[in-house]
N, C-alpha and C positions, 0 to 999 in steps of 0.2 A: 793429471793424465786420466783419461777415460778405463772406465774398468771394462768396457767391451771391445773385441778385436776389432782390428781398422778397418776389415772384409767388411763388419756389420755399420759401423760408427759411416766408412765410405771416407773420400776426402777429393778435392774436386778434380785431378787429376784422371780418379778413375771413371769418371763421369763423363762419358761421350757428348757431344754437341747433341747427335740425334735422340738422347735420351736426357735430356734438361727440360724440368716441367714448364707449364706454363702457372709460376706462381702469382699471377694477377688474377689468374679464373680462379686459384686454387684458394686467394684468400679472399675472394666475394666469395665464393663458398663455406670458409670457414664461420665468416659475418654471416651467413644465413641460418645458419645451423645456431649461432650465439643469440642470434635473433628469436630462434624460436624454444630457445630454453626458457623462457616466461610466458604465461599466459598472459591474455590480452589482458583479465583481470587484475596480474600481478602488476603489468604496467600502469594502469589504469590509477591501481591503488598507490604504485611509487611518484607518480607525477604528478597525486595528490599530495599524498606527504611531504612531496618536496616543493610544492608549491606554498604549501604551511611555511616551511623553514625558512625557504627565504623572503618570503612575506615578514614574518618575524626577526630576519635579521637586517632589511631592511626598516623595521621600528625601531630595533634596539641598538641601529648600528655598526654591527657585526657584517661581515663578510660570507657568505655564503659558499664560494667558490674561488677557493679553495678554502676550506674552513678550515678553523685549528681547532684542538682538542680541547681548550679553554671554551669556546665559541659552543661547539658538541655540547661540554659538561653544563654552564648557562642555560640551553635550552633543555636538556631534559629533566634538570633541578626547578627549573621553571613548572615546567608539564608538570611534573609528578608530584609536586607542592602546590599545585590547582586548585583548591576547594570546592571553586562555583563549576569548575569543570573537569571533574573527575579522569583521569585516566587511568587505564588499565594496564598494568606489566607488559602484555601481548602488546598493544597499539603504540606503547612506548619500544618496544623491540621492530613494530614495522616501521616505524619513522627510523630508525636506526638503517637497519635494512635498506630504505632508499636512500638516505643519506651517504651510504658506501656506495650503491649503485652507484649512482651520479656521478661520485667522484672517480668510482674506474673508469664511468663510459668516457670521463675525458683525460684518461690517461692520470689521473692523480692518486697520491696515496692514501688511504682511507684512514681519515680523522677517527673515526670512532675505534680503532683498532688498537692506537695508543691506550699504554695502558694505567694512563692517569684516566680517561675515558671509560676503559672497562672498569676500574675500580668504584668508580660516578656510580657507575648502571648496576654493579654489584651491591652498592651500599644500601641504593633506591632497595631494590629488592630485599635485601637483608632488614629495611627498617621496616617495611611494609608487613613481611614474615612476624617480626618481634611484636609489634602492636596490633598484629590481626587482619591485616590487611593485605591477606595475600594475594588477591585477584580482583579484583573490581568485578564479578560478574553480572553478566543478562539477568535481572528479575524473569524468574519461571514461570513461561507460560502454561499452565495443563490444561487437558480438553475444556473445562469448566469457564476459564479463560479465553479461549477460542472460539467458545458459542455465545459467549456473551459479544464479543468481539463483529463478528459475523451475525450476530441477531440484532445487534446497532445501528450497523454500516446500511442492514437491509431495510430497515425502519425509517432512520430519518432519512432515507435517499426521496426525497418529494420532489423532486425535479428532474429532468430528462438527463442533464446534466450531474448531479448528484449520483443519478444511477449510474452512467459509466462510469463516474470514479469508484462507484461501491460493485458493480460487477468485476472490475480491475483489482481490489483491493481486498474483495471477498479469495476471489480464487490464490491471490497471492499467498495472502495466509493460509490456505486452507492447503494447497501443495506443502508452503514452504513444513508446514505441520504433519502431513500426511505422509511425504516423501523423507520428514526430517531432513530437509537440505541444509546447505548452509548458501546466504546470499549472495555469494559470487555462482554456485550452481544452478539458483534460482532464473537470475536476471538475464543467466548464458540460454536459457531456455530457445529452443526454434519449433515451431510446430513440425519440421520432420525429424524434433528431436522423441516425439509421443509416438504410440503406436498402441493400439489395439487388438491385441492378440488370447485366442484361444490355448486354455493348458490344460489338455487332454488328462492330465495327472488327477485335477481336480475335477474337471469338468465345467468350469465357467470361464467366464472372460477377465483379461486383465488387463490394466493398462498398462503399458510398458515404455520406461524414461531411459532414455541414453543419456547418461552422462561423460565427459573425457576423462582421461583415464588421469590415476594420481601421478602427482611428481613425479613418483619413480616405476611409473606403467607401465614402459616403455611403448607411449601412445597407444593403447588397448583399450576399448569403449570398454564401459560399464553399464549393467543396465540394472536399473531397480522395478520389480514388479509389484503392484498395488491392485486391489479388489474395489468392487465399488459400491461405495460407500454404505454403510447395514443401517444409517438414520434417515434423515428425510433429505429432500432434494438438499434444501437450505444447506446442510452438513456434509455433504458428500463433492469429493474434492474431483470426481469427474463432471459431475453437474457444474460445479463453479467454473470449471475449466469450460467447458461446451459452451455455457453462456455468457464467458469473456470470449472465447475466439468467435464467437457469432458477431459481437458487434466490434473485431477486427477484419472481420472476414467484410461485413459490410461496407464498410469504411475505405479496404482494401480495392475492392471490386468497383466502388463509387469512385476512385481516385484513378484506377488505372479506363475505365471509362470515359474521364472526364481528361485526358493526359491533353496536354497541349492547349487546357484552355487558361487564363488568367490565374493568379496565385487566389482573388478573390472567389471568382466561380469553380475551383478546385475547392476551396474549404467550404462553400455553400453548398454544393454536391455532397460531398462526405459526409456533413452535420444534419442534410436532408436524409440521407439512408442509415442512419442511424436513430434519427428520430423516429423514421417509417417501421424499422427494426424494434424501437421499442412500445411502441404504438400496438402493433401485430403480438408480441408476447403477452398475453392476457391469461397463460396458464399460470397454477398455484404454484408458488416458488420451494412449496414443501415436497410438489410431486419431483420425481425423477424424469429428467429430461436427458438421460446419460446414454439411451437403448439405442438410438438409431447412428447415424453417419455424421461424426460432429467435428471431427479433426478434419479443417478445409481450409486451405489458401496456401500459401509459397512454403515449400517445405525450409528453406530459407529464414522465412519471419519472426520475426521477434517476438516472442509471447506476451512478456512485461514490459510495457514502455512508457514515457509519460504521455500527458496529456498536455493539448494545447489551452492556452487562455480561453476559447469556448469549446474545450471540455470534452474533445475528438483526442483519441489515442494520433499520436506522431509517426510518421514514416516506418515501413517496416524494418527497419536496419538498424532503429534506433530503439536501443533497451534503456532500460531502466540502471542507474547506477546501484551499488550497495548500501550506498550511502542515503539514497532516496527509500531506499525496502524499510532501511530504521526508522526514518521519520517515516513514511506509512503508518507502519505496526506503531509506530510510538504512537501518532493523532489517534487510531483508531481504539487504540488500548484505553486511552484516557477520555475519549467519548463514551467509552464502555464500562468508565468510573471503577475500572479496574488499577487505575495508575499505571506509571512508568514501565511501557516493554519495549525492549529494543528485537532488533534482526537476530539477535541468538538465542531470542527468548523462545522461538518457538520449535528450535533443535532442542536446545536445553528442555524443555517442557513434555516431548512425548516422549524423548527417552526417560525421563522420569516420572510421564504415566505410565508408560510400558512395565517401570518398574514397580509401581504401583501394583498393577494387574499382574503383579506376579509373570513376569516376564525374564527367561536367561539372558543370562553375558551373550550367547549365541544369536538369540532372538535379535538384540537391540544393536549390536554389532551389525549384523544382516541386512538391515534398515538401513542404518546411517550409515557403516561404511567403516566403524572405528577398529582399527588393525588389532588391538586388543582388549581384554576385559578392563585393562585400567585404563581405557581412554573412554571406555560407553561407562563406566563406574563414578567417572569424573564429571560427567552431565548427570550424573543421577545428584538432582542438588535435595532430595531430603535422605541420603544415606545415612546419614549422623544419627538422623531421629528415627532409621528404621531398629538401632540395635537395641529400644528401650521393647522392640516386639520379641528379640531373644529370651530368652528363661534360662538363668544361673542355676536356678535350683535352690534360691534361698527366698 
């Protein structure tokens, strides 16, 4: 029996003809609203992962849909016993995550939920904990890092071709670092996500990034403000941005000029005003080229995208994956004989220069975005070794 009066509960009786919804508009309605509890990113991300599993259960076999809990425990006893391919806690929890999606979006019951399943993913964890292995994390990028990174990229670029992957690849880093993003924030990038605004407070210019709001926003933009840049052009993450969106802006402008001709004289167009584009730039890459009007083309556009096989950024609609940012930073780290960095190395990295420079919980939080001291504390990856700076008094 319902614990609330049958005035409230209703029963169909009391329900007039002329007051009977129409529950077919009412549940495409609720499917939109279910629709848009994920970000594009989160989708993105699960229709990778699950494209992993049943790739893999197609190898090994196994059934994918509707998976059993035996099926679940296989694979992530697999993953997490990888050697040559490490996985980390968190990435093993997103494969999990899609894995249930999946199976709710088609009405089934979620394998991973059983709790021979949670036990699997408990033990994984608990073994990891005991032998040291608590997280697989980002090798730390710090500034030092960065500039070697970006002092690479600008170097060997000898070809026209070269440079736009190194103008593209320059700025990536130098935001994803500057702004402390993380790479699904990065790649969501639009140029009428930027802005260039005066703060009276200070008195100089800032650039200013919109970001969507978090999980629980309740959809409220976010914005982060940045200064520009105290080193030279080369280093300063508003220069790197002005001379990547110059040669999408060209590219952009050469394409929608050229609409309607052949898919061949479309890409010849583009690769000419981009050539022309970098022809014309003969200024030093160390001056500041940040002062005048540089934010230009569809406020719409994709900031990070890839490139074509000759070496033209792709459609403006089309960004860059996350998965594409890692390998980036990773070729470009290891040109730079710095070794292995991935897409988290470079959040991980200035919140632990910030810490470095003697920066607060307040400071580094304000940046990134971390809701409290123990989540900016937890990227600070030499905290261990800061307490040998403490004095006992012995």
């Amino acid at each position: 029996m319902s614990r609330w009066p049958s005035a409230v509960c209703g029963s169909p009786e009391m329900i007039a003809d002329s007051d009977r919804m129409d529950f077919d508009d009412l549940d495409a309605r609720v499917a939109a609203y279910a629709a848009s509890a994920d970000s594009n990113n989160t989708v993105r991300t699960y229709i990778w992962a699950w494209k992993r599993f049943t790739a893999w259960c197609e190898r090994t076999g196994h059934v994918s849909l509707p998976a059993s809990p035996q099926t679940i425990n296989r694979y992530m006893t697999q993953a997490a016993d990888d050697s040559d391919n490490p996985v980390a806690s968190s990435t093993l929890e997103v494969w999990r995550a899609a894995i249930a999606c999946m199976h709710g979006q088609a009405g089934l019951a979620d394998p991973t939920a059983d709790p021979s399943a949670r036990r699997t993913r408990r033990g994984i964890r608990k073994t990891r904990a005991v032998s040291g292995e608590t997280l697989l994390r980002a090798p730390v990028a710090v500034l030092s890092d960065v500039q070697s990174m970006v002092e690479t990229a600008h170097a060997d670029a000898r070809t026209w071709r070269a440079q736009v992957a190194a103008r593209r690849d320059i700025a990536l880093i130098l935001v994803s670092y500057d702004f402390a993003r993380r790479r699904s924030d990065t790649v969501a990038l639009t140029i009428g996500d930027l802005a260039v605004v005066e703060d009276d407070t200070v008195n100089e210019r800032l650039l200013r990034m919109r970001l969507p709001g978090n999980s629980i926003g309740h959809g409220r933009a976010q914005f982060i403000y940045r200064p520009r840049g105290s080193r030279d052009g080369l280093m300063c993450s508003w220069c790197g941005l002005a001379r990547w969106i110059a040669v999408l802006y060209a590219c952009d402008s050469a394409a929608e000029a050229a609409r309607g001709r052949s898919g061949e004289a479309l890409s010849d167009a583009r690769s000419v005003a981009v050539q022309r584009l970098l022809r014309r730039d003969t200024g030093d890459p160390r001056e500041h080229c940040c002062g005048g009007t540089w934010l230009v083309g569809r406020a719409a556009a994709s900031i990070f995208r890839s490139l074509s096989h000759g070496g033209i950024p792709h459609a403006p609609e089309t960004a860059l994956s996350g998965r594409s940012v890692s390998a980036i930073i990773n070729a470009r780290s290891r040109e730079a004989g710095i070794g292995r960095r991935s897409g988290h190395s470079l959040r991980a990295g200035v919140s632990t220069q910030m810490y470095d420079d003697g920066a607060t919980d307040e400071q580094v939080m304000a940046l990134a975005g971390y809701r409290n001291p123990a989540s900016a504390q937890r990227y600070d990856r030499r905290r261990a070794q800061r307490s040998a700076a403490s004095s006992t008094g012995l």
